[in-house]
C-alpha positions in Angstrom: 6.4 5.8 4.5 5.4 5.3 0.4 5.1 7.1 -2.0 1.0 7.9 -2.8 1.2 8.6 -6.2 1.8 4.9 -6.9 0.7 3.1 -3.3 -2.8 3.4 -2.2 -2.9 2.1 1.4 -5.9 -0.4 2.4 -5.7 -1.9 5.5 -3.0 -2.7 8.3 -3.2 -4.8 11.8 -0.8 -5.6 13.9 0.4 -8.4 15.3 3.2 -9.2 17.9 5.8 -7.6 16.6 5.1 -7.8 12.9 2.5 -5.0 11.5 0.7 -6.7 8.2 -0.3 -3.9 5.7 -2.5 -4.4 2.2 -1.3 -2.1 -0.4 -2.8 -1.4 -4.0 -0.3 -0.6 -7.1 -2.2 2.4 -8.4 -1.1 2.1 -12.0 -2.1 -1.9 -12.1 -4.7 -1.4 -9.5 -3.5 -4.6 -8.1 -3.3 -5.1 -4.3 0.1 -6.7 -2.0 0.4 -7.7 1.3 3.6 -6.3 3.5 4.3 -8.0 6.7 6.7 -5.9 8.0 8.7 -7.4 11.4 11.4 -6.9 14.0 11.2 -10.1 15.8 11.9 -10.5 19.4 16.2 -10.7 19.8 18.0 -13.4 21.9 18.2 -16.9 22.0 14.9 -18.1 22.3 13.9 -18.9 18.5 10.7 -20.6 19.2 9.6 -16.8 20.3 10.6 -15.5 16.4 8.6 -18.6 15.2 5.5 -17.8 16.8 5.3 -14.1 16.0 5.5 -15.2 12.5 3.2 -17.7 12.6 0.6 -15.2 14.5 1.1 -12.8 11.6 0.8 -15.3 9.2 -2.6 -16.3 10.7 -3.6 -13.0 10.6 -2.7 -12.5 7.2 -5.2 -15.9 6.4 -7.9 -14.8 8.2 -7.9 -10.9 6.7 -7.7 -12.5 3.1 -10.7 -15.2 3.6 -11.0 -17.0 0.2 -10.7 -14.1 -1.7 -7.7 -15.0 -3.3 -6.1 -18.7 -4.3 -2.8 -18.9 -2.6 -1.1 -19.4 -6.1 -2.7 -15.4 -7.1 -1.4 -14.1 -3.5 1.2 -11.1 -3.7 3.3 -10.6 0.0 6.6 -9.6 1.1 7.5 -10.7 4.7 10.5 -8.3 5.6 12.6 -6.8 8.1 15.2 -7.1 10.9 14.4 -11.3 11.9 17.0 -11.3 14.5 18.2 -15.1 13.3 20.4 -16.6 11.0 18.6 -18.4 8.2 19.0 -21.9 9.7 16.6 -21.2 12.3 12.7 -22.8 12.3 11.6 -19.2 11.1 12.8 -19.2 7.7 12.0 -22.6 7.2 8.1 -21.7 8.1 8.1 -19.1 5.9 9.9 -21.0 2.4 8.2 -24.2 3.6 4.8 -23.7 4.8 5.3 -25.7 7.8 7.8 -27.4 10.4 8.3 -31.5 10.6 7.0 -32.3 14.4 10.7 -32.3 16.0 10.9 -28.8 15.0 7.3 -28.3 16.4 8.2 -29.5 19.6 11.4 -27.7 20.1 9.2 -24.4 19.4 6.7 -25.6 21.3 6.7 -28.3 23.5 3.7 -28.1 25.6 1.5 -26.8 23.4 0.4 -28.0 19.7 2.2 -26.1 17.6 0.6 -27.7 14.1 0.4 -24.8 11.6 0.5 -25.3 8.1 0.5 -22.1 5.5 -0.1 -23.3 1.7 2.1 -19.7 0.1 5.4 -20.1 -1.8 7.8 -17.8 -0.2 11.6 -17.2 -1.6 14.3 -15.4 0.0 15.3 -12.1 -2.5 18.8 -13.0 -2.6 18.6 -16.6 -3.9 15.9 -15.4 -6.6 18.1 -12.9 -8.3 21.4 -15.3 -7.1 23.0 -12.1 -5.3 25.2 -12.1 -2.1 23.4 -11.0 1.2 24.7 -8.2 2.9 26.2 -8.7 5.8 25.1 -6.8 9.6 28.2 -6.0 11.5 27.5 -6.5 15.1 31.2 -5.8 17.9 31.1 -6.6 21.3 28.2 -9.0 21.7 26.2 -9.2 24.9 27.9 -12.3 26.4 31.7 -10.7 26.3 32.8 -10.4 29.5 35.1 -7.3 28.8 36.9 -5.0 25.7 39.6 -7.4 25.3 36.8 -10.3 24.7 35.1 -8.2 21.7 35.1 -9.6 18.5 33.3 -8.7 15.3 30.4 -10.3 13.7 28.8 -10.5 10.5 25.6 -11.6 11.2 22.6 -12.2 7.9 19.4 -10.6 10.3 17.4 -8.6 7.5 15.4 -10.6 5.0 13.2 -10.1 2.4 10.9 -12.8 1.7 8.4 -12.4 -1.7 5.6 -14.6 -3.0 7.8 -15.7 -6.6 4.4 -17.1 -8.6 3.3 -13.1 -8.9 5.9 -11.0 -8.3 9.4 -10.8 -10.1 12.4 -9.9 -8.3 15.2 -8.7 -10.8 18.1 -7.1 -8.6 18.4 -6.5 -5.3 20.0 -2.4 -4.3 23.0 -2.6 -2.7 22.8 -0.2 0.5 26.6 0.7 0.5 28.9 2.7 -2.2 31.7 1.3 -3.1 33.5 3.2 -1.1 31.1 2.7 2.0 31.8 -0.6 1.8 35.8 -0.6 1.9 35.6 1.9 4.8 33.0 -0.3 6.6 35.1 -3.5 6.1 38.7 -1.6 7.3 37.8 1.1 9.6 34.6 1.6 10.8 31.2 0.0 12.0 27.8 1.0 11.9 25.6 3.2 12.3 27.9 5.8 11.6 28.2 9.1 9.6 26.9 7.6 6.3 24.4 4.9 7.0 22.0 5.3 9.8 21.1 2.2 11.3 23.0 -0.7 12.7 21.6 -3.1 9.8 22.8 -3.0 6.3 18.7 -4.2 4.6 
């Protein structure tokens, strides 16, 4: 959802697992891409990697040479399913993977994809903590006595920094969310939805 009063939708695709929509700003008249994901969960990272680079493609291929890469506007957000270590992130920030990487993510194939856009993650541009996704009893405990909590960085927010300016990023908890998250509780739960904290 947006609000159309100040969004004026363009044109979406989707992609494997990633749906790439072209907005225009109504009061600037000026247009931004939203590649919007929930990448594939479990270990295999090479599968994250490709559905990004698919959308990525897409996202060439819709724009043509309309635009310079340095006058492109995009977010690439939503629930990656990977800590930021993984060959994901570092295609997005990068533009590309060194060929070790490559392999790993695809060894019989050619994986050589290069992307020329700036990306930055929102948290290191306004210098804010991420917020945390609180996962208990992960898939490979055996039992109850085996569950353990973890705080897991899944939901990202990635923004093209030469034309858009990120000045604060909205904490999704209260104050007092947050302390009764931390001591007593998990989520989703009576006060926030979903089991990510964006």
């Amino acid at each position: 959802f947006y609000k159309s009063s100040n969004l004026k939708f363009v044109w979406s695709n989707r992609r494997s697992r990633v749906i790439l929509t072209l907005f225009e700003h109504i009061p600037t008249q000026k247009q931004f891409y939203l590649l919007n994901c929930h990448l594939k969960a479990g270990g295999r990272f090479a599968d994250r990697t490709v559905q990004i680079r698919s959308a990525i493609r897409q996202l060439i291929q819709h724009r043509g040479a309309k635009l310079s890469n340095e006058n492109l506007s995009c977010f690439i957000l939503g629930d990656f399913n990977s800590n930021i270590e993984e060959p994901v992130h570092t295609l997005i920030k990068e533009g590309e993977l060194d060929a070790e990487i490559q392999h790993q993510v695809s060894p019989s194939s050619n994986f050589n994809f290069k992307h020329g856009f700036k990306f930055k993650d929102s948290h290191e541009g306004v210098g804010e903590n991420r917020f945390f996704t609180w996962k208990t009893g992960w898939k490979d405990m055996k039992d109850d006595e085996d569950k353990r909590e973890l705080f897991l960085y899944l939901d990202y927010i990635y923004y093209t920094p030469n034309t858009i300016d990120v000045v604060h990023v909205k904490d999704p908890l209260t104050e007092p969310q947050r302390t009764e998250l931390v001591g007593n509780c998990a989520i989703p739960n009576t006060f926030h939805s979903s089991d990510h904290l964006p």
